[in-house]
N, C-alpha and C positions, 0 to 999 in steps of 0.2 A: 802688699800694695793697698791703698787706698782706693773707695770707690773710684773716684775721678779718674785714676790710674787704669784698675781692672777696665772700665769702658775701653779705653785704648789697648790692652796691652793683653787681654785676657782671652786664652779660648785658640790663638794661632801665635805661634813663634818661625816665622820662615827662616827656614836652612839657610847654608850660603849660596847667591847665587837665587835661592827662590822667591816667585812673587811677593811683593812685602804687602799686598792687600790679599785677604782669602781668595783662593783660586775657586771662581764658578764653576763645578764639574757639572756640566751638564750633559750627562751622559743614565741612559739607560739601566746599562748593564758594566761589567768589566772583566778583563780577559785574563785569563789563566793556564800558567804551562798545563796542567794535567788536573784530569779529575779527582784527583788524592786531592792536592790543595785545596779544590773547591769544599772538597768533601769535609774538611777541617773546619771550613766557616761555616757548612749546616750542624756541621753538630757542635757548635760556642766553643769548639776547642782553640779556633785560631783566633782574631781581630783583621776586619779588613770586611770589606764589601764586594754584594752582587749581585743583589739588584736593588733600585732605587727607592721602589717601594715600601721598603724596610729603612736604609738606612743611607745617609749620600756624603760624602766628605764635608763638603760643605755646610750643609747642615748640622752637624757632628763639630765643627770648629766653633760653630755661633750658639751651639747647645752649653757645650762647654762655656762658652764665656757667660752668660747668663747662670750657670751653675757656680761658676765663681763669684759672682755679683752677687747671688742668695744665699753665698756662703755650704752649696749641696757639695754631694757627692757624684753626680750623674743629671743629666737630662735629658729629653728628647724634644723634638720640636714636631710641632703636629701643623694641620690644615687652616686652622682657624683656634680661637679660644671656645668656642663651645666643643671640638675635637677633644682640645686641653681637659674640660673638665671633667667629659663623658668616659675620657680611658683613662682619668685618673681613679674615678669611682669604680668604671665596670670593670680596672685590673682586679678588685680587691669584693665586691659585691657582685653576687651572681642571681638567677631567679630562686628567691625565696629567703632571699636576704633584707635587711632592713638599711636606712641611712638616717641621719637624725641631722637636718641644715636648717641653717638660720632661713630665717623667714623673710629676711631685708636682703637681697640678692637680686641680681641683676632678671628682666624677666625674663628673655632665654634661655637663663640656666633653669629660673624655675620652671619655665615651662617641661622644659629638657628632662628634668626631676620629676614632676609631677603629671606629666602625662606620658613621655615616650618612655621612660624606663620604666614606669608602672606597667604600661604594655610589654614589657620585658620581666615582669614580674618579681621588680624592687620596690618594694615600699619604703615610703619617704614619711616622717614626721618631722614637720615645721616649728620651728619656735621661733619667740622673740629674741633677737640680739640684746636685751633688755632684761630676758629671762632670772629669774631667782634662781642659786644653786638648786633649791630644790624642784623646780618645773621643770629644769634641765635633766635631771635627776631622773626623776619620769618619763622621759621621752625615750629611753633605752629600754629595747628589748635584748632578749634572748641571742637571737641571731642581727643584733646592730653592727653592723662590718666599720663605720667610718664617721666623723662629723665633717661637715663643712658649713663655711665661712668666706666670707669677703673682707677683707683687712677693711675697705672703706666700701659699701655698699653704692651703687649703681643703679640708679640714682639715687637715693634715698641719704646718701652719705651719712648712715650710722657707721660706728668704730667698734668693729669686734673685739670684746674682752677676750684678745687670747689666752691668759692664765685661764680663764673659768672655764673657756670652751675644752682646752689643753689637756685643763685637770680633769674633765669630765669623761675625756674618753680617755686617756689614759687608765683611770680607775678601771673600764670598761675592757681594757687592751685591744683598743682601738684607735689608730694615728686618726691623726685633726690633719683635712684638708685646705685649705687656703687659697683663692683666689686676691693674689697681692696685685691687680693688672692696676689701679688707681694709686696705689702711692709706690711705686715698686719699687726695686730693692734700694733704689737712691734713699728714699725718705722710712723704708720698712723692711727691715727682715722678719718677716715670722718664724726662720726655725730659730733665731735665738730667744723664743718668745713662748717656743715651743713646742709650737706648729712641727708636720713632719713631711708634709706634700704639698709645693707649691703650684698654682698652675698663674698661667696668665697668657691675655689676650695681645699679643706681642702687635697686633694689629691698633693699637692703642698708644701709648708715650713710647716705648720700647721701639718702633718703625716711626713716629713722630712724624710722618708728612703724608698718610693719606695713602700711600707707596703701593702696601702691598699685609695681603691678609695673612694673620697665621697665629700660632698659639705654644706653647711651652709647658711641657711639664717636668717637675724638678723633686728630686729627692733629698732629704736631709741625710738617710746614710744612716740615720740613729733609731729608726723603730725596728725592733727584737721580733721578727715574724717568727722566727723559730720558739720565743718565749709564748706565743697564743697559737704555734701551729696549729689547734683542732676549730681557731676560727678561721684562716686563712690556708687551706686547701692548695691553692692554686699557684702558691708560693712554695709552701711547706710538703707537698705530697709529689713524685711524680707527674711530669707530663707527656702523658703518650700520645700527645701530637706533634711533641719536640724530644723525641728519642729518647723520653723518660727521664729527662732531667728535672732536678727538684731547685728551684732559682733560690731558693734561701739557702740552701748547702752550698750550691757550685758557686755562687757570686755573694755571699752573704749580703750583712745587712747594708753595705755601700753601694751593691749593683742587682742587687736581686729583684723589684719593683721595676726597676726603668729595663731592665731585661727582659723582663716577662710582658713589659708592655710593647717591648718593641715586636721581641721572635711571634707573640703571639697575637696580639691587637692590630699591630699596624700590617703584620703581614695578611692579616684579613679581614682587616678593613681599608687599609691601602687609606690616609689620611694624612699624607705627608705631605710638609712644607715642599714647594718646589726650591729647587736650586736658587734661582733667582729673587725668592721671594727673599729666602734666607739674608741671599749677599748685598739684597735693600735691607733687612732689618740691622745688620750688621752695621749699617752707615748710619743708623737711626741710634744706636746702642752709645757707639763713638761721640757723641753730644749728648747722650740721654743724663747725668748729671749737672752740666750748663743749660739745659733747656727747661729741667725740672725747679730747678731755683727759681729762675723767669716764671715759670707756670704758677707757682706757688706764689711770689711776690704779688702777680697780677691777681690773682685770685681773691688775695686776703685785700684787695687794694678794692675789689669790685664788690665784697661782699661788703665791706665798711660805706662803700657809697650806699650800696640799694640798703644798708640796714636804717640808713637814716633818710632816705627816701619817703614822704609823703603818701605816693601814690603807691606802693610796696607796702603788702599784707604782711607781709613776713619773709624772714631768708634763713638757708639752712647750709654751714658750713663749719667744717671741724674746728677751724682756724680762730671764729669768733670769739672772743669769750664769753658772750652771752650763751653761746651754744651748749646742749645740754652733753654731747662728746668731747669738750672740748678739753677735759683733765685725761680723758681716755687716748687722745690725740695725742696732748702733749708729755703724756707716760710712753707711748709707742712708737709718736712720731715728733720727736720733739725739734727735726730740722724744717718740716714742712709738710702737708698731709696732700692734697693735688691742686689743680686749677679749676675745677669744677666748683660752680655754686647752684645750688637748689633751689627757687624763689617764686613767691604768688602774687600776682598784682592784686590789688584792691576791683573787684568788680565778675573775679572769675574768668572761666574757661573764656567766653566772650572777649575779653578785656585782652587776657596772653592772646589769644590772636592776634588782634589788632595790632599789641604791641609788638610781635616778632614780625610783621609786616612790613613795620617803618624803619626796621634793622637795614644798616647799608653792611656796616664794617662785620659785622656777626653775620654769619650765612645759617641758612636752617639747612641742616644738613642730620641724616640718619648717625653720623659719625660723632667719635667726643676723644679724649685728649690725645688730640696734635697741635700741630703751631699755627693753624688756623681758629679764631674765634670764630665756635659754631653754637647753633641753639635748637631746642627740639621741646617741642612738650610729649611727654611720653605717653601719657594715658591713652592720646589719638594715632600714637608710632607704635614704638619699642613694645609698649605694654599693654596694646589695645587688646590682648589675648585676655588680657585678665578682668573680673567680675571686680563692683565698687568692691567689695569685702574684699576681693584680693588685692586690691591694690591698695588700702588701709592698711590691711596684715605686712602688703612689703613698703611701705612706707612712701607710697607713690600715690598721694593725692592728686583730682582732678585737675586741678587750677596747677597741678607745678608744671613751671617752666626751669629745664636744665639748660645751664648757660656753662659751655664748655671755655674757658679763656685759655686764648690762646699767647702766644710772645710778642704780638702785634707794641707797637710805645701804649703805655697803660692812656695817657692821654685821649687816643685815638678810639682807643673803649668804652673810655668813660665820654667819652661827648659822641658816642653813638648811642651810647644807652639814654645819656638828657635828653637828646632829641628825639628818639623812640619813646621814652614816656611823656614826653611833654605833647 
């Protein structure tokens, strides 16, 4: 099937006779002749569910079709996308483990990296997405469990070299992470790029209207845990919290990650998409190719006005060809990269106030790609956690304003924006 197709068609096939939209199970728990049966689903021998906290039908149907769309083997759907990133990491990094991520990254995640899981006792080495093979090269210790990466950075809208990232840990035998939530699998796949775990903020174009929060992590199925077992323990050894099974013998290398994430992460931490959130993302998934063409149209349509704007210090968008991503874009994303542009008025911090003020059709809003035109300056929201140094390092200058465009007529964009800067 074709992208366009998998949106519809992917992840649920109703029987005869059954609902032809995914069935809401909104249910707790589920009932069983006898406790032998039950008993077959605690120890991974049978499939099926019991309790929701771990795993829910529904959920399980919209996982899948997302894993078809990234081309995986498996997924799981989590609470949110910082969920997504945090058990995609701490499946595989534990305390006294290392991780090596890109430096231009969303700042929740950096925060998430750089202060809470440091209190958990991972350490994180940052680089530039920018990086020479050799400073990359460097950034690997000993006990480095993983790289990650943002296909299109947030805000900052750099483009991850995923060959250099790819090669890098692979040399290392270490899978490269991937947060693809910006250009997602419509305009990007990373695991044919190399990449081996995808995550995303399904809360973002994937749900596309604002709906409902939540997050996905996804397996390529192709990284060899059994080839570095004496890095990855928790895969490769016994677990005797889950009756001594070892996830990369019992489920190899297509289910052994998203297994271990589920029996053992989510059963204690309990970070699961609700039911309902699911069966709104699902309705978001179903358009998520026609909406994404729109979002990208609009985009490069808004980045081309403000780049020749007077009153516009500068714009930053993969799409331009002025832009310095913009061969990186169009090697990895050559159908469309998102809707989001980057941009500094002439006068500063001052100036982007004033002008997100006089916005009618753009809303300021903490949110960004849905089909609403929204706008945020980060340094004062999103990012206001981080020091000027850090927000240089993740590419999140003072003065930017992120202008989310949404599917609104491009018309009605652009004569909000001349009016707002004029």
């Amino acid at each position: 099937m074709k992208q366009e197709t998998k949106c519809i068609q992917a992840g649920y096939t109703p029987k005869n006779g059954e609902s032809r939209m995914i069935p809401i199970v909104q249910s707790t728990t589920f009932k069983y002749d006898t406790s032998e049966d039950m008993g077959k689903l605690f120890d991974l021998e049978a499939s099926g569910y019991f309790y929701t906290r771990l795993q829910n039908p529904t959920n399980d149907y919209v996982a899948a079709k997302i894993a078809a769309l990234e081309g995986g083997t498996a997924a799981m759907l989590t609470s949110s996308g910082q969920a997504a990133n945090f058990f995609a990491v701490f499946n595989i990094a534990n305390q006294g483990d290392h991780v090596v991520a890109s430096s231009s990254i969303y700042g929740g995640t950096f925060n998430l990296f750089n202060v809470t899981m440091r209190k958990m006792g991972i350490d994180f080495t940052f680089v530039s997405p920018d990086c020479s093979k050799e400073e990359l090269e460097a950034a690997f210790k000993p006990n480095t469990k993983a790289v990650f990466g943002e296909t299109i950075a947030n805000p900052a809208l750099t483009v991850l070299d995923f060959e250099k990232f790819a090669s890098a840990a692979h040399a290392h035998g270490v899978p490269l992470i991937v947060d693809n939530t910006f250009a997602t699998p419509i305009n990007c796949r990373p695991f044919e790029w190399g990449a081996d775990i995808v995550t995303h903020s399904t809360t973002k174009y994937m749900d596309g209207h604002d709906a409902s929060v939540g997050g996905c992590v996804v397996d390529s199925g192709k990284f060899d845990w059994m080839a570095h077992k004496e890095k990855f323990p928790g895969l490769c050894t016994p677990d005797e919290s889950y009756h001594g099974i070892t996830y990369a013998e019992r489920f190899g290398k297509e289910g052994a990650f998203i297994t271990k994430a589920t029996a053992q992460l989510m059963r204690d931490f309990g970070a699961i998409q609700a039911p309902m959130n699911a069966y709104f993302l699902n309705l978001g998934l179903e358009s998520l190719a026609v909406r994404m063409e729109r979002h990208c149209a609009n985009g490069l349509a808004v980045a081309q006005f403000l780049e020749k704007h007077d009153k516009v210090a500068w714009v930053n968008y993969p799409g331009l060809e002025s832009n310095k991503y913009h061969a990186l874009a169009q090697k990895y994303m050559p159908k469309g990269t998102c809707g989001v542009v980057s941009f500094g008025i002439k006068g500063g911090r001052s100036a982007a106030e004033a002008f997100m003020k006089k916005l009618k059709v753009a809303m300021i809003a903490t949110h960004v790609a849905d089909a609403h035109t929204c706008v945020l300056h980060p340094a004062s929201s999103t990012h206001r956690q981080l020091t000027e140094e850090e927000l240089t390092a993740a590419g999140v200058p003072s003065d930017l304003i992120r202008l989310s465009v949404g599917i609104e007529h491009i018309d009605d964009i652009l004569a909000d924006l001349t009016n707002a800067l004029s």
